[in-house]
Backbone as JSON, one array per atom type, in Angstrom:
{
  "sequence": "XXXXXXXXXXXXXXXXXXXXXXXXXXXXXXXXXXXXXXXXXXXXXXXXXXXXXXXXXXXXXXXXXXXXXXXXXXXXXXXXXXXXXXXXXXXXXXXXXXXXXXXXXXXXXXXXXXXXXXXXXXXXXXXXXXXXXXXXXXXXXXXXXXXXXXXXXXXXXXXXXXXXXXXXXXXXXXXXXXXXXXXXXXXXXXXXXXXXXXXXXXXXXXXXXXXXXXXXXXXXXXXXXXXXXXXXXXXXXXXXXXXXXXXXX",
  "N": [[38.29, 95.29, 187.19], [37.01, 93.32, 189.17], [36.69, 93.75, 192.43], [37.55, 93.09, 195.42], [36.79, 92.25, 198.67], [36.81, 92.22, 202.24], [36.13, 90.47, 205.25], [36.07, 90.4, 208.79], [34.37, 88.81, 209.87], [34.48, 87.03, 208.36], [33.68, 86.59, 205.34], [33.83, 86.88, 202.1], [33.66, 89.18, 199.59], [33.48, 89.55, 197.07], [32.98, 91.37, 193.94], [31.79, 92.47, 191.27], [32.63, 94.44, 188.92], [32.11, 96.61, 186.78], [30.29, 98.74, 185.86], [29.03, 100.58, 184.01], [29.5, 98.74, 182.01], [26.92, 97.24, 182.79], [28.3, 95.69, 184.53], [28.56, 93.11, 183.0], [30.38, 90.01, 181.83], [33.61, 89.74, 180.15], [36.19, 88.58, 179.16], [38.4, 89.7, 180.52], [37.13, 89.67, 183.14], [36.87, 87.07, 183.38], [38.89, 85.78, 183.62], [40.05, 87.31, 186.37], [38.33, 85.83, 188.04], [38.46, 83.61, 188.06], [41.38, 83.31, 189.11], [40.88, 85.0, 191.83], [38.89, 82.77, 192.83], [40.24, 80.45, 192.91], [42.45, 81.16, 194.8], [40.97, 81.84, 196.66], [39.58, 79.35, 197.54], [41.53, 78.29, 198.97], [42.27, 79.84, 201.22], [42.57, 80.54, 204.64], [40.75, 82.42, 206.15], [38.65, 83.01, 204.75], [35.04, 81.96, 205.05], [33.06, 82.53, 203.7], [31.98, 82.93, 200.35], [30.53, 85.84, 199.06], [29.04, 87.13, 196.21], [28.59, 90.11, 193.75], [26.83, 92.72, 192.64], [28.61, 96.09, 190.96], [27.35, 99.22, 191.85], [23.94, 99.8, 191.51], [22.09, 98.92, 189.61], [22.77, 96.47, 188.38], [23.56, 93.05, 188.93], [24.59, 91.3, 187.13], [25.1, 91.21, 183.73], [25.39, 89.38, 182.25], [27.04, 87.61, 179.16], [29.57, 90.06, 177.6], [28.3, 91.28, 174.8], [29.14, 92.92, 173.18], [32.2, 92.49, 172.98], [32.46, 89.52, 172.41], [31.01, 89.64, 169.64], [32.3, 89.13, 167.61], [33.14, 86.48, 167.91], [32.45, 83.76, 165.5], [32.11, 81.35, 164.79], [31.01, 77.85, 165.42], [33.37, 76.66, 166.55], [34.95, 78.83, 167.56], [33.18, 79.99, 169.32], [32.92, 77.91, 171.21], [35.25, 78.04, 172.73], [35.56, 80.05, 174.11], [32.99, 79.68, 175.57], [32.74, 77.19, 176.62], [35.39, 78.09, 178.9], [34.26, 80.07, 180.46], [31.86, 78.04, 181.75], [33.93, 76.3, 182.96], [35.04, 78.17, 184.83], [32.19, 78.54, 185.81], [32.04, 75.85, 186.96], [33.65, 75.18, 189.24], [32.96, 77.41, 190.64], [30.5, 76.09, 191.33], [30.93, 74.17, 192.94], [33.06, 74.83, 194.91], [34.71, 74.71, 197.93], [33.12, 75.83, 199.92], [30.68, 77.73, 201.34], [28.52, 79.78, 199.23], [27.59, 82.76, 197.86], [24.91, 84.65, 196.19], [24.42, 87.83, 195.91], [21.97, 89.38, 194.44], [21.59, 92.25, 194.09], [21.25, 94.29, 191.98], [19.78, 94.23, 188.34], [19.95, 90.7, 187.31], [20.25, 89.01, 184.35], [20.46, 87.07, 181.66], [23.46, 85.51, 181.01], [24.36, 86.35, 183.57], [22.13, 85.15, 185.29], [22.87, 82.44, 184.92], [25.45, 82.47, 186.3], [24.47, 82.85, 189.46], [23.11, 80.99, 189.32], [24.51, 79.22, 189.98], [25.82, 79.49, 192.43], [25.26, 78.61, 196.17], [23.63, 79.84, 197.06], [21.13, 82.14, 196.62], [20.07, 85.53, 197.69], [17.66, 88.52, 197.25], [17.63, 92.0, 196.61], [14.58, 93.97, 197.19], [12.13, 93.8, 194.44], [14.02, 93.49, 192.16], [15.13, 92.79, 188.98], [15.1, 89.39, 187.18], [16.06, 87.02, 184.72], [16.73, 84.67, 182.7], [17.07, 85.01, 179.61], [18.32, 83.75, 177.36], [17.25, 82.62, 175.35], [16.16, 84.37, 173.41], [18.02, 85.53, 172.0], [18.57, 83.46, 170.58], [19.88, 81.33, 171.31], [20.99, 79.24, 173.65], [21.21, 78.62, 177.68], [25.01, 78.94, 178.23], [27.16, 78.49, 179.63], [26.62, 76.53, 181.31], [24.64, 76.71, 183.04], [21.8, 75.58, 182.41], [21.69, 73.18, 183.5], [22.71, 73.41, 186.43], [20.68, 74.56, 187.25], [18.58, 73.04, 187.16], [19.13, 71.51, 188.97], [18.89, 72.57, 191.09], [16.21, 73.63, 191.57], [12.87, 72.23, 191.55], [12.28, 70.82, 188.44], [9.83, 71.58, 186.65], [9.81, 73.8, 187.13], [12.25, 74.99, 186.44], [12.32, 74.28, 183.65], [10.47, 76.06, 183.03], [11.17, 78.48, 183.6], [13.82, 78.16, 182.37], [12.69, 77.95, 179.13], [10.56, 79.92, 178.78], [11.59, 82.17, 178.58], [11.92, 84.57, 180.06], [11.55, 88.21, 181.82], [11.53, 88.08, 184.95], [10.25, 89.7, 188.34], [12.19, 89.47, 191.15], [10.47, 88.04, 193.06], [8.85, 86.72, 192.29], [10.23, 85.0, 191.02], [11.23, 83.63, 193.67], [9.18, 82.68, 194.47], [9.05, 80.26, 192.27], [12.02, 79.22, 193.78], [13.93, 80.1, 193.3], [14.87, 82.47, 194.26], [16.14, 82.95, 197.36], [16.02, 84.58, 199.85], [14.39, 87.78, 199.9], [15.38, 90.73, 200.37], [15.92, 94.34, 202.03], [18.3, 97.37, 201.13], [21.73, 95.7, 201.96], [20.87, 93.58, 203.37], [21.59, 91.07, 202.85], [23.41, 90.42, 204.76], [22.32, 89.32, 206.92], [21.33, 87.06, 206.5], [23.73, 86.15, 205.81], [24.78, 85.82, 208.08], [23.92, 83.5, 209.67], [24.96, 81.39, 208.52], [27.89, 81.71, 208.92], [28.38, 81.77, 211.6], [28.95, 79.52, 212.46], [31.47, 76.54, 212.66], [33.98, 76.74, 210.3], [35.64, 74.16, 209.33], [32.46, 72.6, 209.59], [31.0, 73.47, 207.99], [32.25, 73.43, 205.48], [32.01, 70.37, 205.51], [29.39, 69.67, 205.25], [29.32, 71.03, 202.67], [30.74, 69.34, 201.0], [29.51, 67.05, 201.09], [27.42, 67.64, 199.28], [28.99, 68.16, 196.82], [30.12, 65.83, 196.0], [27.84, 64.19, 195.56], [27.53, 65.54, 193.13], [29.61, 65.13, 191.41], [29.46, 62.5, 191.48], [27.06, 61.48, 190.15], [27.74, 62.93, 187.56], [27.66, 65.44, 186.6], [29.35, 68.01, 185.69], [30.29, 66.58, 183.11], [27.65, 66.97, 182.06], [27.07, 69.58, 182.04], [29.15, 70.21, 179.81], [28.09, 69.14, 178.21], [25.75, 70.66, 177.56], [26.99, 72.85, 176.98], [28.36, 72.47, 174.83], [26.1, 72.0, 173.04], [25.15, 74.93, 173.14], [26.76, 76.15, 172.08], [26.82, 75.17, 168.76], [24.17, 76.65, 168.55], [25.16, 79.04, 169.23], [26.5, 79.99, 166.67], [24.43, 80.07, 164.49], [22.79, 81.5, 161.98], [19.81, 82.86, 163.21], [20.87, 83.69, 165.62], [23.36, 85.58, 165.03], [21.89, 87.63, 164.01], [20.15, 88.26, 165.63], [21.83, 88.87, 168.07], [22.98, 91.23, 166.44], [20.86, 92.63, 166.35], [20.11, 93.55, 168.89], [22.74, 94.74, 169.4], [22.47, 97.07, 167.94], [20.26, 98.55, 169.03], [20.53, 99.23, 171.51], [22.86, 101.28, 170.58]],
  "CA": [[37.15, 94.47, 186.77], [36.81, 92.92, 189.97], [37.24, 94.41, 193.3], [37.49, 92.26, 196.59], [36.1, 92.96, 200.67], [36.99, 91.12, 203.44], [35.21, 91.04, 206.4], [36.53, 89.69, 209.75], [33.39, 87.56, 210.38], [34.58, 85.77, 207.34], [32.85, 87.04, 204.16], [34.86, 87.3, 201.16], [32.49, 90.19, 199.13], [33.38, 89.43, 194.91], [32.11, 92.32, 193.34], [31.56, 92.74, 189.54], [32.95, 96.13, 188.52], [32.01, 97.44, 185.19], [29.56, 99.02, 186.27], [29.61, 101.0, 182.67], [28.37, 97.75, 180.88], [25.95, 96.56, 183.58], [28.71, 94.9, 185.45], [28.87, 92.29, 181.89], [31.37, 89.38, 181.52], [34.16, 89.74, 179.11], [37.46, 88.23, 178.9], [39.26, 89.29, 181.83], [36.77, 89.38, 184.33], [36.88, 85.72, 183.67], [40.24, 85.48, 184.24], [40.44, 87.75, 187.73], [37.47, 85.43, 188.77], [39.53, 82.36, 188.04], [42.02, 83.68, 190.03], [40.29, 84.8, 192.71], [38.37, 81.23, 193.34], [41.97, 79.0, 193.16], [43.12, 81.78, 195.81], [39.75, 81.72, 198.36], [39.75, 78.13, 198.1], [42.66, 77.91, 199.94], [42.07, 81.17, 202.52], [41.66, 79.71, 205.78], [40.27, 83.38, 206.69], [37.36, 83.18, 203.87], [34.34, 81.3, 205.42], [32.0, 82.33, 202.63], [31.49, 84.01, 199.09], [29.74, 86.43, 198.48], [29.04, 87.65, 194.95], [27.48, 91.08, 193.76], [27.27, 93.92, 191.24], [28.8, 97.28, 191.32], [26.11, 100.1, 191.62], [22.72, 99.56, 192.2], [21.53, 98.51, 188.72], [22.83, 95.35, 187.67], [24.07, 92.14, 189.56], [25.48, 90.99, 185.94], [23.74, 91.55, 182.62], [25.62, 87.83, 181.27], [28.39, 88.02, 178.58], [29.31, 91.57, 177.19], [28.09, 90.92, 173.47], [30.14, 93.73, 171.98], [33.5, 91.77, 172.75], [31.47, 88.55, 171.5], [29.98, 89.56, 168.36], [32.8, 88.51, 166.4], [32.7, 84.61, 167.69], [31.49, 83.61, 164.75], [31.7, 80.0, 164.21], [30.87, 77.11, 166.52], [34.79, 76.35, 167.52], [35.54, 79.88, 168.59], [32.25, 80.06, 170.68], [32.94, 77.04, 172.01], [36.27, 78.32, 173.28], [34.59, 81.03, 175.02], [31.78, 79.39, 176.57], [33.79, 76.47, 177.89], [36.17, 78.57, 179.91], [33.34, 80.5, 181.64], [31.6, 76.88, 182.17], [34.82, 75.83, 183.76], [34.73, 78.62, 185.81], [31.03, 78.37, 187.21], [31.78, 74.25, 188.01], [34.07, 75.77, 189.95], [31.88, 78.14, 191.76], [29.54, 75.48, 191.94], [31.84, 72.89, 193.64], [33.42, 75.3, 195.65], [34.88, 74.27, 198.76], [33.09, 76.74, 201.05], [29.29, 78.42, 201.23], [28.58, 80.94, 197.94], [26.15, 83.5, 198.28], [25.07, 85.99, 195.24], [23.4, 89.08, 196.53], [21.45, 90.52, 193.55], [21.57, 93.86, 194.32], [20.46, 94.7, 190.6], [19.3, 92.79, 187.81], [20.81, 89.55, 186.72], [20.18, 88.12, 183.16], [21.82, 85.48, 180.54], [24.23, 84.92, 182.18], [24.62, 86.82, 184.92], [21.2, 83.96, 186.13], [23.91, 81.21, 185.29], [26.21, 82.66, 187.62], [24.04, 83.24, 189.95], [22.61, 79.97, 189.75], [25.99, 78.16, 190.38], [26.05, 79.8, 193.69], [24.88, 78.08, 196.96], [22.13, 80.7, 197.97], [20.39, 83.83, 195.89], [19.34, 86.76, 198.26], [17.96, 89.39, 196.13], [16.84, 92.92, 196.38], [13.28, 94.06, 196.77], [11.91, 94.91, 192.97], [15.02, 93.33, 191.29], [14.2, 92.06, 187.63], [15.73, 88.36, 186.55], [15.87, 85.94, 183.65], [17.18, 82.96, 181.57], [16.93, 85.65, 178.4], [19.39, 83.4, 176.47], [16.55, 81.82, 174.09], [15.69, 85.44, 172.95], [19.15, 85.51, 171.25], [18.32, 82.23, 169.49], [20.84, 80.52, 172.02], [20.63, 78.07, 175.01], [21.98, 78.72, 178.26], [26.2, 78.38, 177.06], [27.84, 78.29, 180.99], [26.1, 75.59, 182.4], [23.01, 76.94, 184.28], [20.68, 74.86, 183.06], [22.52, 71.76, 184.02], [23.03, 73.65, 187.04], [19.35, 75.05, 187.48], [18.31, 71.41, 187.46], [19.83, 70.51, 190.17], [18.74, 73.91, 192.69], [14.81, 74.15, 191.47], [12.06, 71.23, 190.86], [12.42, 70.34, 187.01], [8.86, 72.27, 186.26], [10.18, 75.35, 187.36], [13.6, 75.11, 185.76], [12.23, 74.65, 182.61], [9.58, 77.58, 182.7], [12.38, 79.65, 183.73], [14.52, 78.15, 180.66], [11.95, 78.17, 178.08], [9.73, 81.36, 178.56], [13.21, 83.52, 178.13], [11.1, 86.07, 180.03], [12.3, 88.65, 183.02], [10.84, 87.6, 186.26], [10.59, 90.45, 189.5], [12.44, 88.45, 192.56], [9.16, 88.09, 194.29], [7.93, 85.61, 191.33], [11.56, 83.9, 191.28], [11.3, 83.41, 194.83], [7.8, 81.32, 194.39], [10.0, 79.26, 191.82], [12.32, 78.6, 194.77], [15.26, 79.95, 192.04], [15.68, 83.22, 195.0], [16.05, 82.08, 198.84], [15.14, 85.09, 200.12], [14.4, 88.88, 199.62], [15.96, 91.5, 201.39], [16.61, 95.47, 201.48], [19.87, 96.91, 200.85], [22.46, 94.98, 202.72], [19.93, 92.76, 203.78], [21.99, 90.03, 202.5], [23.94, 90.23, 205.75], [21.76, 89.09, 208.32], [21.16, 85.66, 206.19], [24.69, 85.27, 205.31], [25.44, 85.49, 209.46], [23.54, 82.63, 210.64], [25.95, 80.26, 208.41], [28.79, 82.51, 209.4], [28.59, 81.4, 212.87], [30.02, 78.08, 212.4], [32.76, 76.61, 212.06], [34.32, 76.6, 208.47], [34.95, 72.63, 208.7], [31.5, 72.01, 209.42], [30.43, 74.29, 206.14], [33.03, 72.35, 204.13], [31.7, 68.71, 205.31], [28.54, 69.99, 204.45], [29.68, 71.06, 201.28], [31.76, 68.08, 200.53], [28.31, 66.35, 200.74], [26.92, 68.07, 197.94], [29.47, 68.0, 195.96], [30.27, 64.75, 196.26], [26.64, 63.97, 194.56], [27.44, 65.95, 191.63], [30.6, 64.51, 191.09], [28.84, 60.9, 191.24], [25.98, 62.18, 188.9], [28.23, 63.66, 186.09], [27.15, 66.86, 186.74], [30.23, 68.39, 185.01], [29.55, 66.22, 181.87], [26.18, 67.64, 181.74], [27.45, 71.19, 181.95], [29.85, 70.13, 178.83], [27.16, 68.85, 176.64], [25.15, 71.78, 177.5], [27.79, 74.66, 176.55], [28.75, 72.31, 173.38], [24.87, 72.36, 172.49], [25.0, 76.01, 172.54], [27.91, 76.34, 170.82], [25.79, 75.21, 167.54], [23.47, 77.47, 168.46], [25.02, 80.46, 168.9], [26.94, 79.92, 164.9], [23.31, 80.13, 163.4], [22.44, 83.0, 161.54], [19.09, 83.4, 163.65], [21.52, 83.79, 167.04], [24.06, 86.49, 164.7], [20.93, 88.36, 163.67], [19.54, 88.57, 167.33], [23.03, 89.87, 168.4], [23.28, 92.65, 165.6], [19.8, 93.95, 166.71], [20.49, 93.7, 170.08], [23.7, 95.53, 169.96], [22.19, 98.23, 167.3], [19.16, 98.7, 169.81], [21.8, 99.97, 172.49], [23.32, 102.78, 169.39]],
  "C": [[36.42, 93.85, 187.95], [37.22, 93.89, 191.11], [36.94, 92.87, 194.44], [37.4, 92.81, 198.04], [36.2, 91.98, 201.0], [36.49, 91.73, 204.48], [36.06, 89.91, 207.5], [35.67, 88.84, 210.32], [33.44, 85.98, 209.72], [34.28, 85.6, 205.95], [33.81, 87.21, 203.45], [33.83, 87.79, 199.71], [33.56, 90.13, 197.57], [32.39, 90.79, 194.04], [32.49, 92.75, 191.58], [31.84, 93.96, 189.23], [33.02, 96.62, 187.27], [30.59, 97.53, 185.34], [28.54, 99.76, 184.48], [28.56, 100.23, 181.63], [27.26, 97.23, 181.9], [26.68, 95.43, 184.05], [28.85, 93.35, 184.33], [30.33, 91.56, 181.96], [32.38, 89.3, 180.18], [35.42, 88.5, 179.96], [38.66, 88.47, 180.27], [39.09, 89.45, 183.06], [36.79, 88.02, 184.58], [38.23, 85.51, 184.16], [40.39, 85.49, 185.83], [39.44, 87.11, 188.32], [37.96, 84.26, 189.21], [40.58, 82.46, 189.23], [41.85, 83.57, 191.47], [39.25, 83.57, 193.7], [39.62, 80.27, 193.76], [42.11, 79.87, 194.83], [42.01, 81.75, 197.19], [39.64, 80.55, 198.76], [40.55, 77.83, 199.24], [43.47, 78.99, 201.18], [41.4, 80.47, 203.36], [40.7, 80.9, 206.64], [38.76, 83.89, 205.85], [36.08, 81.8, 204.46], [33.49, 81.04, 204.79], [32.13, 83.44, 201.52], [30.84, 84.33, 198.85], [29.46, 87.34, 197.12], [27.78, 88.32, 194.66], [27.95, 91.39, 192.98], [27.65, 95.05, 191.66], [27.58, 97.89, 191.44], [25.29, 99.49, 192.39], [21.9, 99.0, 190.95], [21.77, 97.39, 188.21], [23.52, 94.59, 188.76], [25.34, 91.71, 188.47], [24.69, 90.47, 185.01], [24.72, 90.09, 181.68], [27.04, 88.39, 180.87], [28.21, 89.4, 177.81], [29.5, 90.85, 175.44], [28.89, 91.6, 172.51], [31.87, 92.97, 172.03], [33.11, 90.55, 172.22], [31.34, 88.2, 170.67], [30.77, 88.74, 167.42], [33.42, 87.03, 166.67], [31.92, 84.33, 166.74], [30.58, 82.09, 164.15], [31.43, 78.92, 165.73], [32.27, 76.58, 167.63], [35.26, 77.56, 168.2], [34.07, 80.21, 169.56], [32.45, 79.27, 171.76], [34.14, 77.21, 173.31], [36.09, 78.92, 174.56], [33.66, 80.42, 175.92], [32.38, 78.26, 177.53], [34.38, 77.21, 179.17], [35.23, 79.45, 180.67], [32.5, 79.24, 182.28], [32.59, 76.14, 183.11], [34.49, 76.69, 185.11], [33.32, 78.6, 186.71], [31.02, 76.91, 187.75], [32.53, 74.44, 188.61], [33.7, 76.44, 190.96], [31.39, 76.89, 192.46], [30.21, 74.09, 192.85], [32.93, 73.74, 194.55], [33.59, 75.1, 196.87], [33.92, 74.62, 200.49], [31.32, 77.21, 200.55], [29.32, 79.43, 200.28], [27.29, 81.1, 198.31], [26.13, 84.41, 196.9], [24.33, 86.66, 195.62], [22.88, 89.88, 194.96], [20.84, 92.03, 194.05], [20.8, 94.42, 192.76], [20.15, 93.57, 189.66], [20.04, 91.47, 187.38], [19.59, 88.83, 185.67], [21.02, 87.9, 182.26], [22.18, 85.41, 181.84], [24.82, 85.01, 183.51], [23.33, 85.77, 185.82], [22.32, 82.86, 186.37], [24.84, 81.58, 186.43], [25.76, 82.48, 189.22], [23.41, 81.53, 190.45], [23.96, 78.79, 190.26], [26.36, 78.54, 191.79], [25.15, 78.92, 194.9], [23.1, 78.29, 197.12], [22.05, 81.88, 197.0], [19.81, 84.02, 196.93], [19.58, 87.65, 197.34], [17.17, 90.52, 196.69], [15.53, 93.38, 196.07], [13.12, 94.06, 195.3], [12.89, 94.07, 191.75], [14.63, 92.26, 190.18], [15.81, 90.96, 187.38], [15.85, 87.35, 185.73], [16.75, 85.37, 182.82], [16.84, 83.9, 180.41], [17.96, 85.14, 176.99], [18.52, 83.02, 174.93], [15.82, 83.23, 173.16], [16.66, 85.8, 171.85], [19.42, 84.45, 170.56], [19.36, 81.25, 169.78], [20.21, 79.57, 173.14], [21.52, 78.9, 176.21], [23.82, 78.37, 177.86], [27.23, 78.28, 177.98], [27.83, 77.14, 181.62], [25.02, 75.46, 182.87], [22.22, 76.1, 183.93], [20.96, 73.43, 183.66], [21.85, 72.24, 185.73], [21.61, 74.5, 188.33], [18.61, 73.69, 188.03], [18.39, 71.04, 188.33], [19.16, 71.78, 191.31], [16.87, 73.56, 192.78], [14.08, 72.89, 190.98], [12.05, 71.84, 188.85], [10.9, 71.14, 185.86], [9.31, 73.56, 186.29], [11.45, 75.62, 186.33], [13.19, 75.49, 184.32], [11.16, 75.49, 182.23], [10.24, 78.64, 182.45], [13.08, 80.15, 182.36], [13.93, 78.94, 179.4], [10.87, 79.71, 177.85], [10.8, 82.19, 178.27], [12.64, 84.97, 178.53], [11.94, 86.7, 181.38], [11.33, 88.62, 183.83], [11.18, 88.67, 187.22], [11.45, 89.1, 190.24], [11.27, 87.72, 192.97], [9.01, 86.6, 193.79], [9.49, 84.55, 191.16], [11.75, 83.2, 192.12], [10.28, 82.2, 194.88], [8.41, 80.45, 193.45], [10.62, 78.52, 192.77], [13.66, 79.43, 194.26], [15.83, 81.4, 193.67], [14.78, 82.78, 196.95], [15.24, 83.47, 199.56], [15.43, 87.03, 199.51], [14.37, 89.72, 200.16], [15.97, 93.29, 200.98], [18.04, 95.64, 201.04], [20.59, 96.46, 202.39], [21.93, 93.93, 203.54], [20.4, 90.91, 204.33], [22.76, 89.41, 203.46], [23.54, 89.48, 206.52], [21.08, 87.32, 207.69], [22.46, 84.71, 206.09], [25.13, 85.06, 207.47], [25.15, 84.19, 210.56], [24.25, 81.07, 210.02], [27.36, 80.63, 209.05], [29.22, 82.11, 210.49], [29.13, 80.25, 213.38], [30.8, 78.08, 212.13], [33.45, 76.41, 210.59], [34.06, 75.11, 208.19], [33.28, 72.08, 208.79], [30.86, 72.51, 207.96], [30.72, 73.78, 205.45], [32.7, 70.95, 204.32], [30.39, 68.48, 204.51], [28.44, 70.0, 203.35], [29.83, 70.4, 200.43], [30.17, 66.99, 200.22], [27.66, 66.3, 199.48], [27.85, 68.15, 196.82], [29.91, 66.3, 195.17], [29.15, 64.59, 195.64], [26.94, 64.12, 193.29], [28.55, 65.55, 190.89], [29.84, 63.05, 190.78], [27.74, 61.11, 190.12], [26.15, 62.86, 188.03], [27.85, 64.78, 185.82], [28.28, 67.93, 185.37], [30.05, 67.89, 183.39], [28.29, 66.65, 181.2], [26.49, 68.67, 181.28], [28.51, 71.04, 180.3], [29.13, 70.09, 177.42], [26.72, 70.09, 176.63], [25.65, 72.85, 176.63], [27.88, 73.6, 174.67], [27.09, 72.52, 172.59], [25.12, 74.2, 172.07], [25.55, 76.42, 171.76], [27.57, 76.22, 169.4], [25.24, 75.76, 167.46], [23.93, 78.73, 168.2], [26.35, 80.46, 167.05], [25.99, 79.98, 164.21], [23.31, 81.4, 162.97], [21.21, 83.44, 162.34], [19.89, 84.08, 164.91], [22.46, 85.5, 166.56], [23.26, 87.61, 164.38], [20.02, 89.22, 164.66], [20.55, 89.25, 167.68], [22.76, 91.3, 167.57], [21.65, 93.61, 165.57], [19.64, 94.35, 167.84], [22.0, 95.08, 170.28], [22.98, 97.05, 168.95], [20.47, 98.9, 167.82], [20.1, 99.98, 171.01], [22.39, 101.26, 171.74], [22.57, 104.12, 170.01]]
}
């Protein structure tokens, strides 16, 4: 589900492997992600994360809806969406510099992910969006909590509320992608933090986190996922799913 690259400059390369579904979150990529975060935290040979998609087509197309569909009520969504919410305040409080290289597209939730990371570098061309309100849901991870906090409050909620797919280019004038690169591009931005020393990255860090800790950031991200959690139990949200997945047939 996951694969892992190490680099001797310091890079610790996260790569999304289900390539299959568009690189899609189920069940035990959350797990081996979980994993993998407790364990880099505490790699004195990981300087920074970098997170991508297999292939060339997707970064991460959100949660995979066909394992999903049958959450039906608001307590077993909630189950679900929590424990990926855990995991991106995690990301996002991460001891160390996070990078996501969109290499392909990222939407739902593959944006939340994406947005819980430090820095977006993305691929010329590469299409991205907040497509959660199309499925008659809310963001159900965190992101917009977590959007809030990266992008002026105009932008965030254009992003949110239009539920439309944005090129990079036009993400970038948001502010939502840092910058835009060919392939491997992503290198030559991640090397000029690279070059320091780890503790200075982590005091850095500690800075910003340290904010969001004082500003209930985490609480935010709680209400958020429990908001969606009502949402996605409606019949407009189960109705959006079952034409969504019988679109794909």
């Amino acid at each position: 589900m996951i694969k892992v690259e190490k680099d001797m400059r310091g890079f610790m390369k996260v790569i999304f492997n289900r390539p299959e579904k568009r690189n899609a979150v189920n069940y035990q990529l959350m797990d081996e992600l979980q994993t993998i975060l407790a364990e880099a935290a505490h790699d004195d040979g990981v300087k920074m994360l970098v997170l991508t998609g297999a292939g060339t087509d997707a970064f991460c197309s959100g949660g995979d809806l066909s394992e999903f569909q049958d959450l039906y009520t608001e307590e077993d969504a909630f189950t679900m969406l929590s424990k990926m919410g855990e995991i991106l305040y995690t990301l996002a409080v991460f001891p160390k510099p996070t990078l996501a290289f969109l290499n392909g597209s990222a939407v739902g939730g593959g944006c939340e992910i994406a947005t819980a990371c430090d820095f977006r570098v993305a691929k010329k061309g590469v299409k991205l969006g907040f497509i959660q309100g199309t499925l008659g849901i809310t963001t159900g991870w965190g992101g917009a909590s977590l959007l809030l906090e990266k992008i002026p409050t105009q932008k965030a909620l254009k992003l949110l509320m239009d539920a439309n797919i944005f090129k990079a280019e036009e993400a970038q004038g948001f502010g939502f992608v840092d910058e835009i690169v060919g392939e491997g591009g992503w290198e030559s931005f991640a090397e000029d933090i690279l070059c320091h020393e780890t503790g200075v990255l982590m005091a850095y860090k500690k800075l910003l986190v340290n904010n969001w800790q004082e500003s209930g950031l985490k609480g935010r991200m709680e209400a958020e996922i429990h908001e969606c959690a009502k949402l996605w139990a409606s019949d407009a949200h189960h109705a959006a799913v079952r034409r969504f997945l019988n679109k794909k047939k």
